[in-house]
C-alpha positions as a LaTeX table, in Angstrom:
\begin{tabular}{lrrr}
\hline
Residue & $x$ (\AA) & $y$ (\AA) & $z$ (\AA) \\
\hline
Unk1 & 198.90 & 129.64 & 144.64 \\
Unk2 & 201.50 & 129.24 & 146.97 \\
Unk3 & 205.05 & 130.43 & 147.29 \\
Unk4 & 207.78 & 128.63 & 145.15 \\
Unk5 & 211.64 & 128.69 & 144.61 \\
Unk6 & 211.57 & 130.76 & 141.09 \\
Unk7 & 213.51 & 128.66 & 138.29 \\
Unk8 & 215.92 & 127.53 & 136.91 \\
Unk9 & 216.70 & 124.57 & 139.34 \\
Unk10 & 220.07 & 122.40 & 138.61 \\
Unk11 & 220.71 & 118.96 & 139.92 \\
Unk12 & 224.18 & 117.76 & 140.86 \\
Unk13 & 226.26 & 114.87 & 141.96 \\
Unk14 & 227.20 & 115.19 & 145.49 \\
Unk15 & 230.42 & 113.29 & 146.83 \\
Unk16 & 231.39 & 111.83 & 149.91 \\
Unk17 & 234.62 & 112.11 & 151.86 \\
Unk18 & 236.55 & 110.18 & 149.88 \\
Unk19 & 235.11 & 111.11 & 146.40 \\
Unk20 & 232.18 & 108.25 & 145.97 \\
Unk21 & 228.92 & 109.94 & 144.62 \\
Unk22 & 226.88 & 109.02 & 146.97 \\
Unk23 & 223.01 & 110.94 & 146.51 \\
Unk24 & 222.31 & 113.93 & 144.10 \\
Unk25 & 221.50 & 117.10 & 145.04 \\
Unk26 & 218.90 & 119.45 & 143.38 \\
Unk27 & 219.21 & 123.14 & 144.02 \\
Unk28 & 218.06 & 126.54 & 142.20 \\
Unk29 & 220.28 & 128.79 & 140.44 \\
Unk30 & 221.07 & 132.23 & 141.24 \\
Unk31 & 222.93 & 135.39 & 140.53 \\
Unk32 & 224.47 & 135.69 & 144.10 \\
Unk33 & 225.81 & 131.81 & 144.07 \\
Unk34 & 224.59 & 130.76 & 146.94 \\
Unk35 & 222.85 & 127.24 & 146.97 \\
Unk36 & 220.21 & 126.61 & 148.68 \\
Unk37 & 219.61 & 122.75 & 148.54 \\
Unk38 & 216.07 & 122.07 & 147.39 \\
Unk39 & 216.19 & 118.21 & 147.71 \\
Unk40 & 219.17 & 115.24 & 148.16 \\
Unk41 & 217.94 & 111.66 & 147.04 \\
Unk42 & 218.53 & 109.25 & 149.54 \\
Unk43 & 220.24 & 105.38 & 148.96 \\
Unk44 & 222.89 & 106.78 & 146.68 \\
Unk45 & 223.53 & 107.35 & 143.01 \\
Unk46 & 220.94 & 104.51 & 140.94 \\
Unk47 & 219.65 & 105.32 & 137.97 \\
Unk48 & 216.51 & 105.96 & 139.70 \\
Unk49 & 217.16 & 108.93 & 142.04 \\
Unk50 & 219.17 & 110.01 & 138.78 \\
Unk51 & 215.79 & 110.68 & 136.98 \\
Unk52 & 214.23 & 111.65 & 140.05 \\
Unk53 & 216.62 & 114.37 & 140.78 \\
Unk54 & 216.17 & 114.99 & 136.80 \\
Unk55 & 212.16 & 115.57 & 136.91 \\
Unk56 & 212.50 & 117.43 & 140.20 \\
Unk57 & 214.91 & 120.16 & 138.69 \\
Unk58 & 212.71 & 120.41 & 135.93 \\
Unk59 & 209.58 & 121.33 & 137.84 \\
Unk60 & 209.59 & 125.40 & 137.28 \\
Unk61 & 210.09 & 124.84 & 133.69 \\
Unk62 & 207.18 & 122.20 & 133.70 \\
Unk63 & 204.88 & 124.70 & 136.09 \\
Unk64 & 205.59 & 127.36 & 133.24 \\
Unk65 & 204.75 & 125.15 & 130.30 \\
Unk66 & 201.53 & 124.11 & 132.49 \\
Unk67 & 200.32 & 127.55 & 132.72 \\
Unk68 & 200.78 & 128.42 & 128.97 \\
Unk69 & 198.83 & 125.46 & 128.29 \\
Unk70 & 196.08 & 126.27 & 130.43 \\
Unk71 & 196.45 & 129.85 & 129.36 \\
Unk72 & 195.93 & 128.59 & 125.86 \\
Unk73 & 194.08 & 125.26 & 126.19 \\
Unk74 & 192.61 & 124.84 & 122.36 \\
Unk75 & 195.71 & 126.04 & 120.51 \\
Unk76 & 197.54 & 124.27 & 117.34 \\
Unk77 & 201.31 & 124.40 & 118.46 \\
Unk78 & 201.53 & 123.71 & 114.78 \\
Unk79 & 199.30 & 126.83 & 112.97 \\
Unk80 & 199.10 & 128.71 & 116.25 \\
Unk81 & 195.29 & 128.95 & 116.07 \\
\hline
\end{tabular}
C-alpha cells in the first residue's frame, strides 16, 4: 500500500478576486492549520465538480469503511454475526 494524506479531508469554495466562486478546493484537515491543497476542480463551480470535490474529500473515510469490510467480509451489520 502506498503512502496517503491521513483523513479527514474538507472541500471548500474558493473565490476569485472579486468574490465569484470560481473552482472548489479539497484539502485535509489538521491540528497545525496549515492547508495543503489536495485537489482544485477546474471550469468553475457546476454542480458537477460540486460532487466531485464531495466524493474526493470523502475518500479516507471510504478507504476506512473499505478495509472494515474486507476485514469482515461475511458479517450481518444488522446481528453482527
Amino acid at each position: 500500500m502506498g503512502k496517503y494524506t491521513p483523513g479527514p479531508w474538507r472541500h471548500e469554495t474558493v473565490f476569485d478576486k472579486i468574490g465569484n466562486p470560481c473552482a472548489y478546493s479539497v484539502w485535509p484537515c489538521n491540528q497545525s492549520g496549515v492547508r495543503h491543497r489536495i485537489c482544485m476542480t477546474p471550469d468553475g463551480t457546476t454542480c458537477e465538480n460540486l460532487r466531485n470535490a464531495q466524493l474526493i474529500s470523502a475518500a479516507p473515510d471510504l478507504y476506512e469503511a473499505l478495509k472494515i469490510i474486507l476485514e469482515y467480509p461475511y458479517c450481518d451489520i444488522v446481528t453482527g454475526k
